[in-house]
N, C-alpha and C positions, 0 to 999 in steps of 0.2 A: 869664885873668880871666873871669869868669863873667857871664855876660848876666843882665840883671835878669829876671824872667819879665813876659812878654808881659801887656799888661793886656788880659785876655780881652774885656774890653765892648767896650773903644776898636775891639777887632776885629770887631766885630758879631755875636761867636756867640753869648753870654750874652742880646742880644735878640733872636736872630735863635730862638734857645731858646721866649725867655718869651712874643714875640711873639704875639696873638694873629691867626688866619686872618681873613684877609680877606674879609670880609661881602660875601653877595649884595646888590644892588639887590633891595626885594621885590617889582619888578614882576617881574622875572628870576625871583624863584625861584617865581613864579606861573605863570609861562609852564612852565615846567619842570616843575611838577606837573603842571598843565590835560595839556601831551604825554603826561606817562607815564600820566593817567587814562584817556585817549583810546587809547592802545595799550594797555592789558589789557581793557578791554573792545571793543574789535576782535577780539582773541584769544578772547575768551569767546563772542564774537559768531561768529566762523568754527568756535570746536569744537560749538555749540550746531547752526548750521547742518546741522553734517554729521551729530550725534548723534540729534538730535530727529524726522528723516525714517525714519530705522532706525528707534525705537524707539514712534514713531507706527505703522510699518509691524508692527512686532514684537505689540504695543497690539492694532490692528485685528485681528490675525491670532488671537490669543488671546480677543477679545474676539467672535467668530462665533457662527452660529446652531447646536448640535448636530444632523444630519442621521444619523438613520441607515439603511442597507441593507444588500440580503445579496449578498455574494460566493461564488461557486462559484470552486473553485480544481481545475485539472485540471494533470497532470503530462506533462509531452513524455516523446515517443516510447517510452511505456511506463517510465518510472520513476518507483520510487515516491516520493510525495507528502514532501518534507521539511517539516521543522519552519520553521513560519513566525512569527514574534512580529510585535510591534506595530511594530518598529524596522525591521523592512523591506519595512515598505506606503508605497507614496507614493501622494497622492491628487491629483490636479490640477483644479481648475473652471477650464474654460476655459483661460487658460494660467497659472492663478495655482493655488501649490502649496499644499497647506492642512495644517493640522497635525489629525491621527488622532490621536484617544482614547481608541478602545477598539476593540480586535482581539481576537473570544470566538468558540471553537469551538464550534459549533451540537451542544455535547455535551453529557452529562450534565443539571445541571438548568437549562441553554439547549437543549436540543434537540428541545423542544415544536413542532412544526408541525402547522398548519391544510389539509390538502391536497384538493382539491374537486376531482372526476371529472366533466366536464361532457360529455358526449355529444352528438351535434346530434340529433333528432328528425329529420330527415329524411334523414338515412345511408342508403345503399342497401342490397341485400342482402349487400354483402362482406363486412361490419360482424359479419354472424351468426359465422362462423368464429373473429373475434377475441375473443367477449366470455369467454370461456375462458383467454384472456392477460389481460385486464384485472380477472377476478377474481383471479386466482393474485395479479398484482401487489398488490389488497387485502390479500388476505390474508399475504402477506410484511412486510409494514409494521410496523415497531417499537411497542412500547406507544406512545411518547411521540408517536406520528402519532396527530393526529384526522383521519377521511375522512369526504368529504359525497360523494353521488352525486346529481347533477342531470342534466336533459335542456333542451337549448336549442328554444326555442319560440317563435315567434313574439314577439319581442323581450324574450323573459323568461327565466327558469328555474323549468321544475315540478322540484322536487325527490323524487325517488326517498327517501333518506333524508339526513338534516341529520348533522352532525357530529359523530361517535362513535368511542370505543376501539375499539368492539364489529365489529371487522372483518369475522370470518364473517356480520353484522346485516348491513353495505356493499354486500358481494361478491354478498349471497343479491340484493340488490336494482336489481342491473344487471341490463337487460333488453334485447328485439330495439327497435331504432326502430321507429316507425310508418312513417317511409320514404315519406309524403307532402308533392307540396310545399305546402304551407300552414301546415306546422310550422314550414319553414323559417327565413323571416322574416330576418332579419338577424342572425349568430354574434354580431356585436360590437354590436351593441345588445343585448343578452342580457346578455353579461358585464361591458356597464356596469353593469345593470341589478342585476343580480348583486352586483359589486361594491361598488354605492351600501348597499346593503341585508344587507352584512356586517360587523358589526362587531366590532373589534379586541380582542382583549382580551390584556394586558401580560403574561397566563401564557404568553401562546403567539405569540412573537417571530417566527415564520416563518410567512407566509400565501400559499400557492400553486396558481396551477390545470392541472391539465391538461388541453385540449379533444382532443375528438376529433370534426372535421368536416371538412368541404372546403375551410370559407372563405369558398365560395361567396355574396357578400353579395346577396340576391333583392329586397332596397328598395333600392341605393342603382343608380342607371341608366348612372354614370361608372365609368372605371376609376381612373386615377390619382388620388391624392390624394383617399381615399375619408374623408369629414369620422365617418363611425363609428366609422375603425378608426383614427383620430388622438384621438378621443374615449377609447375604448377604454386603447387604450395613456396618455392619459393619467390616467385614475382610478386605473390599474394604479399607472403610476409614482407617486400620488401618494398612495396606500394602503399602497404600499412591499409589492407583490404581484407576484411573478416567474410569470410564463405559458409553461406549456410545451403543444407541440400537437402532434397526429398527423395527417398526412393521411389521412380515407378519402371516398371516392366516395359524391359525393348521389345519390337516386333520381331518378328524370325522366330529362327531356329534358337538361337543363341538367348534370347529371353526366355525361353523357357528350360536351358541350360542349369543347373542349381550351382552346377562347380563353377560356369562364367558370372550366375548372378551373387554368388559369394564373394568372389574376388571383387564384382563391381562396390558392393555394399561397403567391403573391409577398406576399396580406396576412397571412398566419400566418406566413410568417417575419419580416415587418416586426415584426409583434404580438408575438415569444414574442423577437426577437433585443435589441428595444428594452426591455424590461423585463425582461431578463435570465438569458431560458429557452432553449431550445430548438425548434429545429420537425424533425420529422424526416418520411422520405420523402418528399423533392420527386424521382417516380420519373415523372411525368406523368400522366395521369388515370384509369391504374391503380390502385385500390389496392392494399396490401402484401400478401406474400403469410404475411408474421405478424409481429403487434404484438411478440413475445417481445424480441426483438434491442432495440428502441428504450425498450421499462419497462425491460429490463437494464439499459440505459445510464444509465434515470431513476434506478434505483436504487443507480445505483454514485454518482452526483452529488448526491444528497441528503445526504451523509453528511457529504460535504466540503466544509459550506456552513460560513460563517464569520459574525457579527454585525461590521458595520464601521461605527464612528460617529466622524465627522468635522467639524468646525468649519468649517462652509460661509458663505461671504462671501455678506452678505443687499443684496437689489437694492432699487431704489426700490419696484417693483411686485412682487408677489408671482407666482410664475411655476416654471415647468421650467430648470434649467442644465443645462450639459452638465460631464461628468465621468468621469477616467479614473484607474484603478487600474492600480497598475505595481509594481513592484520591483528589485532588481538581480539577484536570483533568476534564472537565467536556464533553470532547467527547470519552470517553470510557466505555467500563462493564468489568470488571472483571467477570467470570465466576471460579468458582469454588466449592469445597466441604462445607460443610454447617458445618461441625465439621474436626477437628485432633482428633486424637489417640495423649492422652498426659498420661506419666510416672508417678508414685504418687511421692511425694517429698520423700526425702530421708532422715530417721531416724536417729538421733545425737543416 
């Protein structure tokens, strides 16, 4: 005998079906938004936190002042110079790494230099022997070199001839010193003086000097922390003008001084290390027995100079930073200035 079918409502499934879900209280489901409103913005609020100091930092780093200088690039232990791009310069101010712009080989139509032969006026007679090396060097000089021949003088520079292609014109016009002291006068007051009084011009990317004196500073009466040759070096740096120097022996008494021709040597290499040159023979108060050897060297390092402009982080005051060029390159030096000339940031 057969069972009736089951009456599906009486069993609760039919409403249990139809039934409709059981409604929040609307304080409840207030409460229940207001949380989930509160936790995604906490989540927005912790991604923002982390995102926004990066991208601040990223910001700032992009948004810097363009600095630029020249790097000399020298090769270890005699090999040769590999190919360098703009991807494997790093530039550091201080200890903050900056982002480089432009890495250009001081070639073709960048390889216009300004290069001035400053002599000291009161050079002894050693000086006669050499000036036979520092014409040749004139005259070796690539068209794209302009050369000035000047004599330091008593805080200034008489110029022999101003800046010219006309090489053999240079060469013919380098002459013996006078070789007295009252020419003297101070080397780096000269080549402030010098360098106030040079101006720039955007055809010719490279401006550099070479002296050739003792050092010997006859106005200042200290040795340490001589306020010229901190002057000096900084119009250099801030002209964006690489110094290089030669030792030779002043006439007088004082050239043959060891304690005046030490102090002279230790400021010319302060002077030509800190703006990015070189100083050559620190032999003691000898002079060399030929210029040949050190314009060789000048001439193999002129060629391998680079235009480096980088995005340098600007300070409240306007001022000197310090800054280091590097790579992972590991058969090269970088040679260069030990600080820029950077602009103060700029007032909202």
């Amino acid at each position: 005998m057969k069972r009736p079918p089951a009456n599906l409502n009486s069993l609760g499934v039919i409403g249990a079906r139809n039934r409709a879900p059981k409604a929040w209280p609307a304080a409840e489901l207030m409460q229940v938004y207001a949380w989930r409103f509160v936790a995604v913005i906490s989540i927005n609020l912790i991604i923002y936190s982390i995102a926004l100091p990066a991208l601040a930092q990223q910001s700032e780093a992009d948004q810097g002042v363009p600095v630029q200088m020249v790097v000399s690039v020298e090769p270890k232990h005699g090999h040769a110079l590999p190919v360098i791009t703009q991807q494997d310069v790093m530039v550091y101010q201080g200890r903050d790494r900056r982002p480089v712009t432009g890495w250009v080989p001081a070639k073709g139509d960048k390889a216009a230099l300004a290069l001035a032969i400053l002599i000291d006026d009161s050079a002894g007679f050693s000086l006669g022997p050499q000036l036979n090396d520092i014409k040749a060097f004139i005259r070796l000089q690539p068209p794209t070199t302009l050369v000035a021949v000047g004599y330091l003088q008593n805080g200034t520079v008489i110029l022999a001839h101003d800046f010219t292609q006309d090489h053999e014109a240079a060469a013919k016009s380098v002459r013996l010193a006078q070789g007295f002291f009252g020419a003297g006068g101070s080397p780096y007051l000269s080549l402030s003086d010098f360098i106030k009084r040079w101006h720039a011009d955007p055809a010719v990317p490279r401006r550099e000097v070479l002296m050739v004196t003792s050092g010997i500073d006859y106005v200042y009466a200290g040795v340490i922390d001589n306020p010229y040759v901190d002057t000096a070096i900084h119009d250099a740096l801030c002209g964006g003008i690489v110094v290089y120097s030669i030792y030779t022996p002043s006439a007088g008494h004082f050239g043959h001084s060891y304690f005046r021709t030490n102090w002279g040597q230790n400021y010319l290499s302060q002077l030509s290390e800190e703006t990015g040159g070189e100083n050559y023979n620190i032999l003691g108060p000898q002079g060399p027995v030929s210029f040949s050897p050190y314009l060789k060297e000048l001439s193999e390092q002129l060629p391998n100079q680079f235009l480096m402009t980088f995005l340098a982080k600007p300070e409240m005051k306007a001022g000197t930073e310090s800054v280091k060029v590097t790579s992972e390159l590991h058969d090269i030096d970088f040679v260069h200035a030990d600080k820029v000339c950077i602009p103060a940031s700029p007032r909202d």
